[in-house]
N, C-alpha and C positions, 0 to 999 in steps of 0.2 A: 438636186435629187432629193427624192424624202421618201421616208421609210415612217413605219409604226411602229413607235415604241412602248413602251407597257402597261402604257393610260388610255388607248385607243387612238391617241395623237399625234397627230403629225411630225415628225422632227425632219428638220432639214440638214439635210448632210453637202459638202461641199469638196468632190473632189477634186483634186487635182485635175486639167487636162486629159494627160495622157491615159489618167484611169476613168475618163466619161465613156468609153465601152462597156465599163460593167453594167452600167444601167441597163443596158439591153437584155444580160441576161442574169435578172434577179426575179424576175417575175413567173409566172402560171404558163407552162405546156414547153420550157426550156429545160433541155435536158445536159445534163452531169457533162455531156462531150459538147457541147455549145457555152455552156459556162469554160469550163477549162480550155477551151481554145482559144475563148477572148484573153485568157488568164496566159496562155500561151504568144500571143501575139505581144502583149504587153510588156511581157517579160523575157521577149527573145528566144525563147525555146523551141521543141517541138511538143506538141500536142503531148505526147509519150513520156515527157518531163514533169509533167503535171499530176501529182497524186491530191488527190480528196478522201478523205476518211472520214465517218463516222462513227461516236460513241456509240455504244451501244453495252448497257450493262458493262460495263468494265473492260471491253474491247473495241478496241479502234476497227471498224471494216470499211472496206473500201467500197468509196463509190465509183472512184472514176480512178485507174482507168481499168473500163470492163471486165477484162480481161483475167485481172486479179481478184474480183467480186468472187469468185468462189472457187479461191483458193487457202483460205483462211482467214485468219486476223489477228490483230497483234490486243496482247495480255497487257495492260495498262501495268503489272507487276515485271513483264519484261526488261530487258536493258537496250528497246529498241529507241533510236531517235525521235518516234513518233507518240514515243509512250512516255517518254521524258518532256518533248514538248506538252504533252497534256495533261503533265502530272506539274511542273514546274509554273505552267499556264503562261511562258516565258516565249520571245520569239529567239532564236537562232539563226547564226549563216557559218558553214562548214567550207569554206574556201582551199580546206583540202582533205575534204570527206572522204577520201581513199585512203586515207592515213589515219580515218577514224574507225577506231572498233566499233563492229558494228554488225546486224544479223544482214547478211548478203542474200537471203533467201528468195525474196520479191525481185532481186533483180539481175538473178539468173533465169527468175520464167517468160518463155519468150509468148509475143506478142500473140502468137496464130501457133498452138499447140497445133492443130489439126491440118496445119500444111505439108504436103505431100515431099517438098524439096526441103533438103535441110538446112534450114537458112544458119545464119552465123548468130555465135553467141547473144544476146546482148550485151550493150558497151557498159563498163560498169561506171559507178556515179564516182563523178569527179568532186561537183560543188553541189551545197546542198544550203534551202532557207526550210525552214521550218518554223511555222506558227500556228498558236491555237485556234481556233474558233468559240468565239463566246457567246454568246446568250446575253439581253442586257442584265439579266440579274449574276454575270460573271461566272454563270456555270458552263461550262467547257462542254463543245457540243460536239466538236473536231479537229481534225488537223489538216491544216494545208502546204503540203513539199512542192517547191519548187525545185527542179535539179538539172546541172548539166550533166551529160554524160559523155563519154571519150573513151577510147583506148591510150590519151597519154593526158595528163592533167593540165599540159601547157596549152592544150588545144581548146582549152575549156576556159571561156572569160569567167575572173571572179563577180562572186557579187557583192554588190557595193551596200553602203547602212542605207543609202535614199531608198535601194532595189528592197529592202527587208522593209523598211519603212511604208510603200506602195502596198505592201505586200498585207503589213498588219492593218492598213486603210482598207485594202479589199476584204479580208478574213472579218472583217467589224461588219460587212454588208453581205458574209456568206452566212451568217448564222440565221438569217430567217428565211433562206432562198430557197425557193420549191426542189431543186436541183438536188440539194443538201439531204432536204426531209425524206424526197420520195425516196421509192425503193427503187 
């Protein structure tokens, strides 16, 4: 695969196998729910596990998934996990993130406010990866959560250093993705 990096040039990137889906969706007219879905297949989840954020001015907002786009966003001065990853520019895995202090507010809001039946809580997060998004001049551009969710923690596989490791390979090829940029 190859990407452009700062000189107008070509660089060649080589991933892994299991991670040659991405390449499908780094380019022009792919959006935030087709990126995260491949990012979801890859990483066993569901689609709904998947958060993307964007910096913006001193706040992390989300891009994906929708839903949360305009329900706020997190204060890079917070003590949220995603504000730490983007302040520390460190990757993370929380293998028992229900045990971590932490702002529960994102994921108590459910999926389809505007549904007429009341559906059931959301499940809350069990495990959790979290890495930066950089830029190649190593300026932090967002964060990428992977997360299982469950009503009991044993029901939720951990994730492994290879899983966080795929993870900061894909986050090195989200930082120029149109997905990312657009609004």
């Amino acid at each position: 695969m190859t990407q452009n990096n700062d000189h107008g040039m070509m660089e060649e990137i080589v991933l892994p196998e299991h991670l040659l889906p991405l390449g499908s969706v780094l380019g022009q007219g792919v959006t935030a729910l087709d990126l995260c879905m491949v990012l979801a297949k890859i990483f066993r989840v569901q689609y709904n596990e998947v958060a993307l954020l964007r910096l913006e001015g001193g706040l992390l907002r989300f891009v994906f998934p929708e839903y949360l786009r305009t329900t706020g966003a997190i204060p890079l001065s917070s003590k949220a996990v995603a504000a730490h990853t983007a302040l520390s520019k460190k990757a993370e895995i929380f293998n028992n993130f229900a045990r971590v202090k932490h702002a529960s507010i994102f994921e108590t809001i459910k999926a389809d406010a505007n549904s007429s039946d009341e559906p059931a809580a959301p499940s809350p997060i069990q495990k959790l990866m979290s890495v930066p998004i950089m830029s190649p001049d190593s300026a932090v551009v967002g964060v990428i959560q992977i997360s299982r969710k469950g009503l009991d923690p044993k029901f939720a596989q951990d994730f492994s250093r290879e899983d966080l490791h795929d993870l900061e390979l894909a986050a090195g090829l989200l930082a120029t993705a149109p997905a990312l940029l657009a609004n």
